[in-house]
N, C-alpha and C positions, 0 to 999 in steps of 0.2 A: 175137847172144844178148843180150836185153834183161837192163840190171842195175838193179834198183832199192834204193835207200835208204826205210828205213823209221824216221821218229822217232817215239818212244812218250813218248808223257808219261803215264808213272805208277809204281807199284810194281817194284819186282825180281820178285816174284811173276809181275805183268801182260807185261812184255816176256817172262819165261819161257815164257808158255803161249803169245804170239804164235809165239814161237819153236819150240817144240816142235808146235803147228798148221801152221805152213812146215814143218819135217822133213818134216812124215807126209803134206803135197800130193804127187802124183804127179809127176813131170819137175824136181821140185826138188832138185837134189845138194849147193847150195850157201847156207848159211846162216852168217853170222857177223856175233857184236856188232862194231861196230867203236869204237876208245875215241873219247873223248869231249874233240878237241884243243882246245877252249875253257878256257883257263885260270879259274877261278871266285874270283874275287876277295872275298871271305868276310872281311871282316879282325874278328877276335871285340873289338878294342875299338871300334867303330864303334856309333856311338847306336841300329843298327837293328839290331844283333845279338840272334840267338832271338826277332825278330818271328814270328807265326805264318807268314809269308809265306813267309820262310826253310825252314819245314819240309815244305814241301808235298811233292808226289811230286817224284821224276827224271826223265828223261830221257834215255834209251834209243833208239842207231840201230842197226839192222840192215842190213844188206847180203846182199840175195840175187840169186843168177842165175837168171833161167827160160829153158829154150831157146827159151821162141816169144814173140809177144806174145798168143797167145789165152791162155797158160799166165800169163802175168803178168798176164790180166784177173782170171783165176780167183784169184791168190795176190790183189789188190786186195779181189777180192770178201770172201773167206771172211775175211782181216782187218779189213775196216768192220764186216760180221759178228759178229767175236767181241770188237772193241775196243768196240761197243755196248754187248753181252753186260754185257761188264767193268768198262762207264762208262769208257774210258780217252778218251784222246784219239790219232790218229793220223795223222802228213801220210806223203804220196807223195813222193819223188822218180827222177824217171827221166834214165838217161845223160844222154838231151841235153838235160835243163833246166840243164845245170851249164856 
């Protein structure tokens, strides 16, 4: 059963609707954010705090199972798809690249 990792760099809004597009794919059971172990070292007295840079979108991974790999071409697809749509940005990762 192919599992992939999905990083979304953009809005809560934008991972939501990736998210809610995975639910409503056929042979999809399993969908869940997973958090985010990177500790983000933010410190607000540092000379570049509240640059615009700081504020940009998040960063959002998903973890879903598909049971086949034609089903996980499909989950690839319909997400470049709607990450266009949305202007997001969105990488792949599959089991074995890890």
């Amino acid at each position: 059963m192919p599992q992939l990792r999905i990083r979304i760099t953009g809005t809560e809004d934008d991972a939501r609707a990736i998210g809610n597009l995975l639910s409503s794919l056929e042979g999809i059971e399993h969908v869940e954010e997973v958090a985010d172990l990177m500790p983000h070292m933010d410190d607000s007295d540092s000379s570049s705090a509240g640059l615009p840079d700081d504020a940009g979108p998040g960063t959002h991974e998903l973890e879903i199972d598909a049971p086949n790999a034609s089903t996980a071409n499909k989950v690839r697809e319909a997400v470049e798809a709607l990450a266009f749509d949305l202007d997001v940005l969105v990488e792949f990762e599959t089991e074995e690249e890890r």
